[in-house]
PDB file as gemmi writes it, atoms N, CA and C in Angstrom:
CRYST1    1.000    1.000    1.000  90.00  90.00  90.00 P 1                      
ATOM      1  N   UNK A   1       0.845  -1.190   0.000  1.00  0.00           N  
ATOM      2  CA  UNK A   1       0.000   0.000   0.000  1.00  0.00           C  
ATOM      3  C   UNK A   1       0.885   1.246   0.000  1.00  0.00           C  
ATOM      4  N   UNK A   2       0.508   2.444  -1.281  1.00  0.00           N  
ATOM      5  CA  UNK A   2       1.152   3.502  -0.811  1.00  0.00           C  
ATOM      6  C   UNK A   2       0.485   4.883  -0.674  1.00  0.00           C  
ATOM      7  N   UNK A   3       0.856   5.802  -1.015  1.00  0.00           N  
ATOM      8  CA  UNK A   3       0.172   6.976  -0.466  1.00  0.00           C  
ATOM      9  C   UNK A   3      -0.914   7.682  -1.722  1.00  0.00           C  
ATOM     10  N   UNK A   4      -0.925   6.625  -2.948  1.00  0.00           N  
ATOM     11  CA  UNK A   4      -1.457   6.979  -3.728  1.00  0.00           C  
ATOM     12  C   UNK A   4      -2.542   5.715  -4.075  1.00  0.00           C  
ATOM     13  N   UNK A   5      -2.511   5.119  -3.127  1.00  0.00           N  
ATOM     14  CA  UNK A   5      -4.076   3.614  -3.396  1.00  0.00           C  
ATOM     15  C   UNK A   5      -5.083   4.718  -3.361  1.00  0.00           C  
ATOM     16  N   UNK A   6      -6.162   3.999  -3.974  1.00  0.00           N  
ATOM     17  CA  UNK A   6      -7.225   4.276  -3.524  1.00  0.00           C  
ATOM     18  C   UNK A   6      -8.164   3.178  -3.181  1.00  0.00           C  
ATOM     19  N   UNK A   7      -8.591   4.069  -2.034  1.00  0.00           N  
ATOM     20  CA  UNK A   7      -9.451   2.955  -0.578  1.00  0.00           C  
ATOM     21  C   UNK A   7     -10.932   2.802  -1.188  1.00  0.00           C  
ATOM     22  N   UNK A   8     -11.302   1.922  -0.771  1.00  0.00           N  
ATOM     23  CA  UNK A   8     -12.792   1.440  -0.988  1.00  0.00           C  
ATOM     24  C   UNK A   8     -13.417   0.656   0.210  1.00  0.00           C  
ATOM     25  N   UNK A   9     -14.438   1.042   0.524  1.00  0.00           N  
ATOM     26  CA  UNK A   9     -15.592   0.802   1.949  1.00  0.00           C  
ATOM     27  C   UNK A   9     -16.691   0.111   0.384  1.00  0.00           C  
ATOM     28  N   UNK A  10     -17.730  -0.972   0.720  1.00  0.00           N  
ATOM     29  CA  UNK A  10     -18.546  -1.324  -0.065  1.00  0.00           C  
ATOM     30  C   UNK A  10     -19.524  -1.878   1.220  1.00  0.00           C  
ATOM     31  N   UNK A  11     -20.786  -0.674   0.742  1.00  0.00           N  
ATOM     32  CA  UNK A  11     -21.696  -0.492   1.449  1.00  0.00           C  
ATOM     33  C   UNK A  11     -21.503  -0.675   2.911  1.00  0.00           C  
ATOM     34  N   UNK A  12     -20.742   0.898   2.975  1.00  0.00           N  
ATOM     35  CA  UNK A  12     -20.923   1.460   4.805  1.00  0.00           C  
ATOM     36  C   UNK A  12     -21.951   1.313   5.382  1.00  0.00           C  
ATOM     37  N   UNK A  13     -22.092   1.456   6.550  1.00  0.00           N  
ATOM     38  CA  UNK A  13     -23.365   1.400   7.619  1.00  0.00           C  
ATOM     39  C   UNK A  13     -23.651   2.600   7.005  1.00  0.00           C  
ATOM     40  N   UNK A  14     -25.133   3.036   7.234  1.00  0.00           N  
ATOM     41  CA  UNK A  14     -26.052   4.370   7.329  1.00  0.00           C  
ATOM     42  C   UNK A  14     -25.603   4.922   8.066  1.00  0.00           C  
ATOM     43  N   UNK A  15     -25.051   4.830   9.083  1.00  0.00           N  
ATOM     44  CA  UNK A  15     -24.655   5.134  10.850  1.00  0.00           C  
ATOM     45  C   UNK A  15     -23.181   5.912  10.319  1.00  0.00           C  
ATOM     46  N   UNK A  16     -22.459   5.115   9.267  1.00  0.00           N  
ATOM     47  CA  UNK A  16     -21.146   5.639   9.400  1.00  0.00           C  
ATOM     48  C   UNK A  16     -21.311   6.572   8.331  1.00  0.00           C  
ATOM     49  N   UNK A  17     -22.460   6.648   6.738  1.00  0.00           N  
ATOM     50  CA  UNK A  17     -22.427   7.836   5.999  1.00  0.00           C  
ATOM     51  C   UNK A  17     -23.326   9.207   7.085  1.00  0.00           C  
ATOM     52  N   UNK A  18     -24.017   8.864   8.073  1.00  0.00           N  
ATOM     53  CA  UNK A  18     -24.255  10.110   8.761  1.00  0.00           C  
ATOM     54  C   UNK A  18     -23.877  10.259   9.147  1.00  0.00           C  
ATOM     55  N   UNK A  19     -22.837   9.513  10.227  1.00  0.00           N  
ATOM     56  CA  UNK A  19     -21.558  10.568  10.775  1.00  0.00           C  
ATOM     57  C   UNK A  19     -20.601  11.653  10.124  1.00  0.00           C  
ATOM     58  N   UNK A  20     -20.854  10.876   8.726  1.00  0.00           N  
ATOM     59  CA  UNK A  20     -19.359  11.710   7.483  1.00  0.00           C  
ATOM     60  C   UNK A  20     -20.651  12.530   6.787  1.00  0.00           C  
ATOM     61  N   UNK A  21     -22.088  12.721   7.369  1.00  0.00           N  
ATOM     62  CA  UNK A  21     -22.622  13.413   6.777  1.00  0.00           C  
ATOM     63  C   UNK A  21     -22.577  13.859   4.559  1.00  0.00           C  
ATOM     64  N   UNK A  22     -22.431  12.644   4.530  1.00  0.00           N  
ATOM     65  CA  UNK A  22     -23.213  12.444   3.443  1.00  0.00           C  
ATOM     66  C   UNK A  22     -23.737  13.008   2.157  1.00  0.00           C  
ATOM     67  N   UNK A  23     -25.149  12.945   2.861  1.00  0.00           N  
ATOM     68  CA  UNK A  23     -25.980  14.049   2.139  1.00  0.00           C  
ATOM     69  C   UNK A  23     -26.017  14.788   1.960  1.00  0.00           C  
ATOM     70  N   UNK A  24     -24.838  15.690   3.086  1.00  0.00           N  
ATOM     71  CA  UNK A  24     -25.032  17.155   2.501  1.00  0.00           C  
ATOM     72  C   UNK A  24     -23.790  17.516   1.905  1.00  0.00           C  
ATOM     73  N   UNK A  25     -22.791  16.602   1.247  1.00  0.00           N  
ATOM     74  CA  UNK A  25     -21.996  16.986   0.194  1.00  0.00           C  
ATOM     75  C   UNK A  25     -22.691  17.149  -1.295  1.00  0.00           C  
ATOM     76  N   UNK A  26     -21.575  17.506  -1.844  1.00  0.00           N  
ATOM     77  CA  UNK A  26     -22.676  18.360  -3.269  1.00  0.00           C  
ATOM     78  C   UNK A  26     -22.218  17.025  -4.011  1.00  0.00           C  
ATOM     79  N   UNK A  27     -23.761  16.898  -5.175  1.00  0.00           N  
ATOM     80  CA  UNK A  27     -23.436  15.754  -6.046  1.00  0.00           C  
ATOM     81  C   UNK A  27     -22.697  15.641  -7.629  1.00  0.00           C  
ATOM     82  N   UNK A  28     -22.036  15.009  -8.147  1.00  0.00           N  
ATOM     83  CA  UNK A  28     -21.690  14.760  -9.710  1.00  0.00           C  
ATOM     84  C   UNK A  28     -22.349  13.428  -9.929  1.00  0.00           C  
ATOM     85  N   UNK A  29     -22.580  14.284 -11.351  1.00  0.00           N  
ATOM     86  CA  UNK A  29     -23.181  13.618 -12.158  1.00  0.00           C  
ATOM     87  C   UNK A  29     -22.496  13.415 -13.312  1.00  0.00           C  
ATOM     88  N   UNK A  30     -22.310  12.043 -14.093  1.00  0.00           N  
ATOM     89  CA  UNK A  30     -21.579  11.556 -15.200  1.00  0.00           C  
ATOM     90  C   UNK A  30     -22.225  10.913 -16.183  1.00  0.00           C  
ATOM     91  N   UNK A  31     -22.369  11.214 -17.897  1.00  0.00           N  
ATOM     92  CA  UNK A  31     -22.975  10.137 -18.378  1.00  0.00           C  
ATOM     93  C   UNK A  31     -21.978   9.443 -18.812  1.00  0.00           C  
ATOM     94  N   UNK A  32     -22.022   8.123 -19.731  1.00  0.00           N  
ATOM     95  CA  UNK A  32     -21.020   7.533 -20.067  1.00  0.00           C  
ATOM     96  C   UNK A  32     -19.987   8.205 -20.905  1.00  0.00           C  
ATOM     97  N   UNK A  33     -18.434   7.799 -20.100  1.00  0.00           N  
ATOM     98  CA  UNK A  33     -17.547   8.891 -21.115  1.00  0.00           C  
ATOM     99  C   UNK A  33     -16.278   8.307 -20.465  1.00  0.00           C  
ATOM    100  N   UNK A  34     -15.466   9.075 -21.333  1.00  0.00           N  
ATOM    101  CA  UNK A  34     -13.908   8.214 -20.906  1.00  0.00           C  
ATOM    102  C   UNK A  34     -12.783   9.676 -20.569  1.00  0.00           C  
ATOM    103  N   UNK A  35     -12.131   9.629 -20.020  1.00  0.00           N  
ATOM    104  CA  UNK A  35     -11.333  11.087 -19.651  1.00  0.00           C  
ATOM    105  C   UNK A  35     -10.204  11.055 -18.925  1.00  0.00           C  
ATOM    106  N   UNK A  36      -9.360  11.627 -18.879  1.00  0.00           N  
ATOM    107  CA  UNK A  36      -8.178  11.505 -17.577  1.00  0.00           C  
ATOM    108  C   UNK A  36      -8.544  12.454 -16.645  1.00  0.00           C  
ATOM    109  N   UNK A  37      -7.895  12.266 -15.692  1.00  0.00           N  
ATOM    110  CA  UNK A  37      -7.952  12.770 -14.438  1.00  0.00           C  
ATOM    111  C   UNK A  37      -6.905  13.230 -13.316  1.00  0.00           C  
ATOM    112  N   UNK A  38      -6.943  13.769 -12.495  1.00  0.00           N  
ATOM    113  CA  UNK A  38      -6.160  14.015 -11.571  1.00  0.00           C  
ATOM    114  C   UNK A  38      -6.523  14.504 -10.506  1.00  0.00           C  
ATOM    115  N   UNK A  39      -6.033  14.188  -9.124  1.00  0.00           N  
ATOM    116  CA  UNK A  39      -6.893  14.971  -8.032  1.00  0.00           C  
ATOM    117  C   UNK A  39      -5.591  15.322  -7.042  1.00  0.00           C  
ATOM    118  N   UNK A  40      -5.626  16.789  -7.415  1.00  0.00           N  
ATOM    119  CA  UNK A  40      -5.295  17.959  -6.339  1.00  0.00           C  
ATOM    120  C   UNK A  40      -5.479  17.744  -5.332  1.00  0.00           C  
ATOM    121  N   UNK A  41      -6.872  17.303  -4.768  1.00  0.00           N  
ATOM    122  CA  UNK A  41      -6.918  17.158  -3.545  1.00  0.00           C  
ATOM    123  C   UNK A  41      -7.678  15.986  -3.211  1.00  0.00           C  
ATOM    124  N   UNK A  42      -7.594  15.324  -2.032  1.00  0.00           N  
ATOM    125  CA  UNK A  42      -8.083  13.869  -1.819  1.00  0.00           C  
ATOM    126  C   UNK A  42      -8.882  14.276  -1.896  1.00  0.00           C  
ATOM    127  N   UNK A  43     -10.068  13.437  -2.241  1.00  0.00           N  
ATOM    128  CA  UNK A  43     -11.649  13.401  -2.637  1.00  0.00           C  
ATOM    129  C   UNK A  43     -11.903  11.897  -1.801  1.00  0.00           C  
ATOM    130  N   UNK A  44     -12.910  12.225  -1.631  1.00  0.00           N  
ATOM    131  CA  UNK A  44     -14.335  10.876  -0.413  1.00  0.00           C  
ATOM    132  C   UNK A  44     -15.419  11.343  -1.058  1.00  0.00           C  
ATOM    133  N   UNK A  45     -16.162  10.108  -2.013  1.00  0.00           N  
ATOM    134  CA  UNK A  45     -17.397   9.982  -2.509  1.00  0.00           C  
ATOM    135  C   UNK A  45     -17.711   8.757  -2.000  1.00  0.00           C  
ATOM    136  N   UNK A  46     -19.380   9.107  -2.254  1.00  0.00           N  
ATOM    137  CA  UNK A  46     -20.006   8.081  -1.813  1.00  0.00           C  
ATOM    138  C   UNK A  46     -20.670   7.529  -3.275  1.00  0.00           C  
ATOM    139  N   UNK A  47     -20.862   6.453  -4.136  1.00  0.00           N  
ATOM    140  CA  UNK A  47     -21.582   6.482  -5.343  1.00  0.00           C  
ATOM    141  C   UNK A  47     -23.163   6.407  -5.004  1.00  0.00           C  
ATOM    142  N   UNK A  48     -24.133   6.903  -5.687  1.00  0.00           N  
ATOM    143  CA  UNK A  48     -25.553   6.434  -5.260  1.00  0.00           C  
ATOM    144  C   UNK A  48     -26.037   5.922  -6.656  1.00  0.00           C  
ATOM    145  N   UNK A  49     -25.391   5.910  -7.393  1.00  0.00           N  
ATOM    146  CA  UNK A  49     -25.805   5.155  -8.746  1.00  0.00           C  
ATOM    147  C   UNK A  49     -24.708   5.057 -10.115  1.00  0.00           C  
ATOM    148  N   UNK A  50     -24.655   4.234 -10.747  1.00  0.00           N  
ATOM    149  CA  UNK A  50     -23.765   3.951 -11.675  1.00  0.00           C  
ATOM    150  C   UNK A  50     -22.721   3.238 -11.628  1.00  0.00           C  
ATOM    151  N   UNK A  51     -21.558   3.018 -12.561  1.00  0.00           N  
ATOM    152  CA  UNK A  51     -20.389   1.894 -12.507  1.00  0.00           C  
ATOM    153  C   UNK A  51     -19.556   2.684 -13.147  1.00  0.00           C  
ATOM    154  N   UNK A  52     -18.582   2.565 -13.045  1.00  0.00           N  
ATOM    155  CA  UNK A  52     -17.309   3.163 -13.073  1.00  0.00           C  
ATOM    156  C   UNK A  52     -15.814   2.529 -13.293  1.00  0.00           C  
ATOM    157  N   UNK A  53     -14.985   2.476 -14.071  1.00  0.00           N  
ATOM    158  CA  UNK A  53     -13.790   2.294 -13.477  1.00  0.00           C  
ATOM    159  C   UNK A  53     -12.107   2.920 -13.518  1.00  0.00           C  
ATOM    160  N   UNK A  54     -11.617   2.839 -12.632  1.00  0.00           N  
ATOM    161  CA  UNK A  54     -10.559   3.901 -12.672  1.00  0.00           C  
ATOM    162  C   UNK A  54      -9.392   3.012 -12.729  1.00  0.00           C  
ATOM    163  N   UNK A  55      -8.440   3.793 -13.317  1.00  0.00           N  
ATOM    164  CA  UNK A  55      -6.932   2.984 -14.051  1.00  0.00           C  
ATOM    165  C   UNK A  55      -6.311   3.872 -13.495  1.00  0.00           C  
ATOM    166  N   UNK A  56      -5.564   3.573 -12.512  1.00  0.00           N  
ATOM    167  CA  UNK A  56      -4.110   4.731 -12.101  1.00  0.00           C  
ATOM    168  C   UNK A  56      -2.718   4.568 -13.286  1.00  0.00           C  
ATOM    169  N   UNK A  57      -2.837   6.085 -13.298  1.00  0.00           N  
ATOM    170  CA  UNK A  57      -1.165   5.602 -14.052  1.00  0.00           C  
ATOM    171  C   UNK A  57      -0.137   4.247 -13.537  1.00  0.00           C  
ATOM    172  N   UNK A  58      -0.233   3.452 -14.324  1.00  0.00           N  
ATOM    173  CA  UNK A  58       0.633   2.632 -14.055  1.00  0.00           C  
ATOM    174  C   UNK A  58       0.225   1.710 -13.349  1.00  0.00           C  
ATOM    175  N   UNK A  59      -1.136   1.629 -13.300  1.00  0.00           N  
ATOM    176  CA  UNK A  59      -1.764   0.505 -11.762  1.00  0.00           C  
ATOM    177  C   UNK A  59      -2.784   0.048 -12.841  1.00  0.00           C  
ATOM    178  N   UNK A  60      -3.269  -0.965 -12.237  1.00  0.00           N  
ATOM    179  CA  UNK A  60      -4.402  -1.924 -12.311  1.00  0.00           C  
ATOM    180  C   UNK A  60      -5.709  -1.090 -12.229  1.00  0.00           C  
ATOM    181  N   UNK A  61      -6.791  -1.744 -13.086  1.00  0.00           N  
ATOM    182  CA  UNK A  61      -8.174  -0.305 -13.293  1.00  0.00           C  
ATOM    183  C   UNK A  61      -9.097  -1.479 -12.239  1.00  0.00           C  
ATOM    184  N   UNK A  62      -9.692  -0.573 -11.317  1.00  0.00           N  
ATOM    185  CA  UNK A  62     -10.607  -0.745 -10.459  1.00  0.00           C  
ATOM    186  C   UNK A  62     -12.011  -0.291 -11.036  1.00  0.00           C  
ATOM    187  N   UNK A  63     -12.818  -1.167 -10.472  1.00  0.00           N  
ATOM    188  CA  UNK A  63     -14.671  -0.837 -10.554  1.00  0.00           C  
ATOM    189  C   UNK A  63     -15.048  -0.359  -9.697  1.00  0.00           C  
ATOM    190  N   UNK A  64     -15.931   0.397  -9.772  1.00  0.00           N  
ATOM    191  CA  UNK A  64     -16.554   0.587  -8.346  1.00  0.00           C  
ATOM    192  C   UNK A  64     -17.476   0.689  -9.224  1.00  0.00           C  
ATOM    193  N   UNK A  65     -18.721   0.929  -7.861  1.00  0.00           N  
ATOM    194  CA  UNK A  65     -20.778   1.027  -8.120  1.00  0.00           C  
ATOM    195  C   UNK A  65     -21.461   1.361  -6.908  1.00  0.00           C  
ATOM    196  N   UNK A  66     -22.532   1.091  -7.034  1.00  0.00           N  
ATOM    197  CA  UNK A  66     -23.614   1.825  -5.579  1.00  0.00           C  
ATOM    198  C   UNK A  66     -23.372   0.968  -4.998  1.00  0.00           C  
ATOM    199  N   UNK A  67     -23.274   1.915  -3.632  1.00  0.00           N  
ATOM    200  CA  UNK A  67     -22.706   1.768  -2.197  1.00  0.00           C  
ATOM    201  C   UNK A  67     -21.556   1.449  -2.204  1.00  0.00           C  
ATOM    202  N   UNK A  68     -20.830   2.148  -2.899  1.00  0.00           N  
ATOM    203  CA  UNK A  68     -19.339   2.289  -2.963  1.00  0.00           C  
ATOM    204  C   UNK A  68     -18.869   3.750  -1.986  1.00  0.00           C  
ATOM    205  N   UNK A  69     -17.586   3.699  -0.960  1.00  0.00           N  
ATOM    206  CA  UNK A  69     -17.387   4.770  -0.326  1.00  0.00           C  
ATOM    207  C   UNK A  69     -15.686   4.825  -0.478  1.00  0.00           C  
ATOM    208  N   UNK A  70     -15.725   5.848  -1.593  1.00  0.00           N  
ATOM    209  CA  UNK A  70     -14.380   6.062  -2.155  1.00  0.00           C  
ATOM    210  C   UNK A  70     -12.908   7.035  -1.720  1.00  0.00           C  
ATOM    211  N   UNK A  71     -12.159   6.759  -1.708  1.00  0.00           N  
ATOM    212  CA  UNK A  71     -11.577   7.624  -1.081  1.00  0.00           C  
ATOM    213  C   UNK A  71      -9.831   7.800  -2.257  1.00  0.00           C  
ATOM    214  N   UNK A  72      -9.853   8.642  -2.771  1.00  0.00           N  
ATOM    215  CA  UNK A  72      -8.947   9.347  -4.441  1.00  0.00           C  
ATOM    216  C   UNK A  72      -7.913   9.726  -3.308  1.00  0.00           C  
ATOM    217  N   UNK A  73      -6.916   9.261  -3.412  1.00  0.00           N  
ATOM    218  CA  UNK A  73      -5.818  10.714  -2.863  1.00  0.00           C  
ATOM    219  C   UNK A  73      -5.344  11.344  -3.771  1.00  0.00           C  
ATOM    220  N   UNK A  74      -5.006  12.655  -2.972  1.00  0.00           N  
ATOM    221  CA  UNK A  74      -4.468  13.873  -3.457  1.00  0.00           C  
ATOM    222  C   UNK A  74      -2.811  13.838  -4.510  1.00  0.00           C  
ATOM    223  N   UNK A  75      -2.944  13.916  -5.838  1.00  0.00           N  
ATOM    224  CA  UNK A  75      -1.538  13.553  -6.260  1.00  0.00           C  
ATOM    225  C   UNK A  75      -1.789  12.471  -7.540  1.00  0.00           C  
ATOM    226  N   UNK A  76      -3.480  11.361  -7.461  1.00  0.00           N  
ATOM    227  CA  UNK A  76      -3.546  10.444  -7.815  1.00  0.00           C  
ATOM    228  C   UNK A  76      -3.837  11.194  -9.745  1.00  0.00           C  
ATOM    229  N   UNK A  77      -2.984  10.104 -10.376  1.00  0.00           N  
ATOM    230  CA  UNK A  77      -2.942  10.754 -11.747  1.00  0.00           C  
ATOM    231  C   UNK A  77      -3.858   9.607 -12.455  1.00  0.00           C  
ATOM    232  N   UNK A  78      -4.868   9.383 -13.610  1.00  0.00           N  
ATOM    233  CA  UNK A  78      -5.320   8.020 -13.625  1.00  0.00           C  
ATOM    234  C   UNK A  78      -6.261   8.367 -14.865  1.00  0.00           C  
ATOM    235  N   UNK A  79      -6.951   7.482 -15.629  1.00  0.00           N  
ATOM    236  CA  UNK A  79      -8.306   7.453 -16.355  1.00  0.00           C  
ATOM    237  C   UNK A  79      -9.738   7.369 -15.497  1.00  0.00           C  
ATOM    238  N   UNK A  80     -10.258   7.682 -16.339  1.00  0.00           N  
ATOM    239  CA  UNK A  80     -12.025   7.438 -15.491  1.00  0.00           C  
ATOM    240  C   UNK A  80     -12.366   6.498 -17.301  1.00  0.00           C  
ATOM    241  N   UNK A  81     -13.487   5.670 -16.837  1.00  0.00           N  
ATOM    242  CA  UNK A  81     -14.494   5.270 -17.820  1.00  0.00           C  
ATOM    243  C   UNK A  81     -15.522   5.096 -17.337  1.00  0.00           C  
ATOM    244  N   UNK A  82     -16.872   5.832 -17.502  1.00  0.00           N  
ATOM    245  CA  UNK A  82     -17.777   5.590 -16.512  1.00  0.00           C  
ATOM    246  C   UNK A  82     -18.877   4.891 -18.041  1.00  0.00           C  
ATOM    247  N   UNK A  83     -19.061   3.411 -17.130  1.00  0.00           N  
ATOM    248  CA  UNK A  83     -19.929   2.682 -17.496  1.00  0.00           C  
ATOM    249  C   UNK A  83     -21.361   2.860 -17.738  1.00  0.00           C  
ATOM    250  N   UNK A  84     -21.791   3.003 -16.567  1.00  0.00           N  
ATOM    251  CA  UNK A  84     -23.118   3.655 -16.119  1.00  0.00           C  
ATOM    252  C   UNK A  84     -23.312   4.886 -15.752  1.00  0.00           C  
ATOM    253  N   UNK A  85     -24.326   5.702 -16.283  1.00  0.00           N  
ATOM    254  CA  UNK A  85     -24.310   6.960 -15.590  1.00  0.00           C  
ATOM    255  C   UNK A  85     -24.085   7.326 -14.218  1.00  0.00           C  
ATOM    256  N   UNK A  86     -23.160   8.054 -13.943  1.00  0.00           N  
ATOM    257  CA  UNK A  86     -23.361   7.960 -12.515  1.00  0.00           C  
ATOM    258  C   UNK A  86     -23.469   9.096 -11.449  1.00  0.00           C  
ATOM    259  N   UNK A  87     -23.913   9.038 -10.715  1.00  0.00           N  
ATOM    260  CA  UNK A  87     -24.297   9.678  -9.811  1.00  0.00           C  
ATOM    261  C   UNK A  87     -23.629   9.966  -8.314  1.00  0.00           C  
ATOM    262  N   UNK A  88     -22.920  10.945  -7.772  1.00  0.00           N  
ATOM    263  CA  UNK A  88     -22.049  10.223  -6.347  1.00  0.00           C  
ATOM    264  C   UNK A  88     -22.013  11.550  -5.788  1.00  0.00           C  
ATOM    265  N   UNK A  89     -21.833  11.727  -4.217  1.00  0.00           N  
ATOM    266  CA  UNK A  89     -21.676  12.685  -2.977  1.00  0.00           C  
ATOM    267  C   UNK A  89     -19.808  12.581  -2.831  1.00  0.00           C  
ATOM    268  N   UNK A  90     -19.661  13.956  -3.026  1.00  0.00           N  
ATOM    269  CA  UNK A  90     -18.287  14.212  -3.007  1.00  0.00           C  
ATOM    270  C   UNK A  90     -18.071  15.355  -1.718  1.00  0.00           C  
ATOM    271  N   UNK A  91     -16.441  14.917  -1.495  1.00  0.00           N  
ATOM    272  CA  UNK A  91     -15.974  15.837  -0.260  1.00  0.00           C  
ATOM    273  C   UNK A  91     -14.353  16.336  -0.962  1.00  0.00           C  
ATOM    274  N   UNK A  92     -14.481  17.197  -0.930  1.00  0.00           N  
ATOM    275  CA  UNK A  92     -12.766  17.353  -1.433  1.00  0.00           C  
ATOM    276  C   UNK A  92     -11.908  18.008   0.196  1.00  0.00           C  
ATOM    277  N   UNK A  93     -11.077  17.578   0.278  1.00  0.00           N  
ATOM    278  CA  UNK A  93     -10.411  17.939   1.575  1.00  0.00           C  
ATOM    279  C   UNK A  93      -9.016  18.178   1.589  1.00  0.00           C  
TER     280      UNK A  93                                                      
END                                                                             
């Protein structure tokens, strides 16, 4: 593991998205599309609909989907292909 994984929770308790309060992060929305990426700053989403998967430079491409609780670090360079439209609660920190 290094400082650039990205973590995955699959389907948190209710208990633990209201503690991280949730709902009241703002939502993205994706239709199907392919793009690179990068994140400045760690990002924590929660997905509430769609499929997804992400390819880090140089790493292995991960899926994620609903009730997925994601966590991007800051630095992470990578592709997106989003399968399904998708829908997700983001925190940038």
């Amino acid at each position: 593991m290094n400082d650039l994984d990205i973590l995955c929770e699959h389907k948190p308790s209710p208990a633990k998205l209201d503690v991280l309060g949730v709902e009241g992060w703002p939502i993205w929305r994706k239709e199907p599309s392919s793009f690179p990426w990068r994140y400045d700053q760690t990002e924590t989403c929660y997905v509430v609909r769609g499929r997804f998967v992400v390819t880090p430079d140089g790493g292995a491409p991960r899926e994620f989907a609903r009730g997925d609780l994601i966590v991007f670090p800051a630095g992470l360079v990578c592709s997106w292909e989003v399968l399904e439209p998708v829908e997700k609660h983001y925190r940038l920190d």
